[in-house]
Structures are given as C-alpha cells and as structure tokens.
Residue, then its C-alpha position, 0 to 999 in steps of 0.5 A: x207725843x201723847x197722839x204717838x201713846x195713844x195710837x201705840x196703845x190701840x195697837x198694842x191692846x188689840x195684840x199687834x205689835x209696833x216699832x218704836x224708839x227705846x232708851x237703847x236702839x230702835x225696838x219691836x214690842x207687843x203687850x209681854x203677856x199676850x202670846x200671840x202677839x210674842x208669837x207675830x215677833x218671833x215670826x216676823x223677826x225669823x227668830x228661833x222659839x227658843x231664843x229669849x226676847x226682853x221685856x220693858x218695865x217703867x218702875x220697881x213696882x211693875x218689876x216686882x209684879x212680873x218677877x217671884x223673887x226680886x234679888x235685894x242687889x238688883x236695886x243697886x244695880x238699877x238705881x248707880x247704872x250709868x247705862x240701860x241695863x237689862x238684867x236677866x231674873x228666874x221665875x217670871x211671873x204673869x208674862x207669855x210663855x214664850x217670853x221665858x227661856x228654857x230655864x226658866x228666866x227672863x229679861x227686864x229694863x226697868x227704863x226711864x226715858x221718856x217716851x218708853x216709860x210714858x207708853x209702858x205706864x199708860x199700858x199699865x203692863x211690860x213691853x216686849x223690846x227686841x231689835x229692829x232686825x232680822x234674826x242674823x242680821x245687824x242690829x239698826x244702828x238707827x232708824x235708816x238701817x231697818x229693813x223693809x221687811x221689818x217696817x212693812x211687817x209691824x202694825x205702827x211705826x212711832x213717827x218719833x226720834x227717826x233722825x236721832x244719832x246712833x245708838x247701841x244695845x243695854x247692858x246685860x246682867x244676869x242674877x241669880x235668885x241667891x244673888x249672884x251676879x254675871x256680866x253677860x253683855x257690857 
C-alpha cells in the first residue's frame, strides 16, 4: 500500500489527478486547492463548472481547517454514522474556487477507511472525490464498469481493491451554519 501512497502523492503534488478507491465507489481526485487540476476533472468528466464536486478529509481537525464555522452537530452526525456521510457546509475556507457551489457551500467526508484516510494524512491536504463516470452516465458499480475514457484520462490508477464487490455513493446531509439539518441523499 505505501508504494500506491506514494506514487498518489507524486501525482497529486504535481496537480494531476488519479483514479482511486474510496470508503464508497471508486473516485477521481486532485489536490481540492489546486485549481487547475479541479479544472483537469471537470473536463475530463464533461462536468458543467457549475456542478459541485466533493472533497475528502482524514479527521476533525482538517475539517475545521477548510471549513469558517463548523456546526456543533456535525460531530454527532460524523461520529454515530453507521455509513460514509458526506455533509455539505457554508463558507469553505482555503479550497479551489471552483470546488464551492454558487452558494457559497461545499461538500466533505471526514473518512476512515484505510487507504483514504493513509493517502489524505500523507498529503497533509483534502482530496477532491468525484465518481468514476462521465457526466450523465451511471456511476461504476466497480472497477470493470469505468469507462476507457475515464481510465486513459487520469495520470495514476491505484492498482488497489480492483475486484472488491460493488459498492454505492455516501449519504448526503446538508447543515446549515445555524444548524439545521437536511437529507439530501440517504
């Protein structure tokens, strides 16, 4: 695993992006402050600019680094999820710009699964995580399921839980600076 990390963080530092195994369904990701390589995504993916991406964190304390106001009830919601659960916040601090939604939020996994949280520690910074798909299409089930185009398009593929059984997108919550809470994805 740590020859994987590695060849992830040479990518990465140099503003590339990779195709790797999340705590969810396989994933594109970048360095979530570099721009342009948010902007290598958004092509590569023929996502619209102004269709939102989520980032990864490793723990509480990235979290609070990249976002102004941390609602108190997120902790709860983090620490009794029985699911990855990416929730979406106001006022991101410190990512690339064209990571935050026109009003003004974004959306963060604090995750726990091994590889994930290895990588994002070692980087010392978030990680964009975005579905291994062209926009319109279904998301990849698994590894098999992604298209050429996805595979010939990123700079590394993590040779990594390749044959693992399918797997499904994170929960998506929504709270608001004041704290109040919607479902937006179970």
């Amino acid at each position: 695993m740590q020859t994987e990390i590695n060849e992830c963080l040479n990518v990465l530092k140099k503003g590339g992006i990779i195709l790797y195994p999340t705590d969810t369904v396989w994933g594109i990701g970048c360095d979530a402050t570099n721009y342009e390589a948010v902007d290598k995504i958004f092509k590569l993916k023929k996502r619209a600019s102004n269709k939102s991406m989520i980032s990864l964190v490793n723990d509480f304390k990235m979290l609070n680094q990249y976002i102004e106001d941390v609602p108190e009830v997120t902790y709860d919601i983090i620490k009794y999820a029985t699911t990855p659960t990416t929730i979406i916040y106001d006022r991101p601090l410190h990512v690339a710009e064209n990571l935050i939604a026109e009003d003004n939020s974004i959306g963060i996994r604090v995750v726990r699964d091994g590889f994930v949280s290895k990588l994002i520690k070692k980087f010392k910074k978030p990680i964009v995580s975005t579905s291994a798909n062209l926009t319109g299409k279904a998301t990849p089930n698994n590894f098999k399921e992604i298209n050429k185009i996805i595979l010939e398009g990123v700079d590394y593929v993590v040779p990594l839980n390749q044959q693992t059984k399918p797997s499904k997108p994170s929960s998506i919550i929504k709270i608001k600076t004041n704290g109040s809470v919607s479902v937006i994805r179970k």
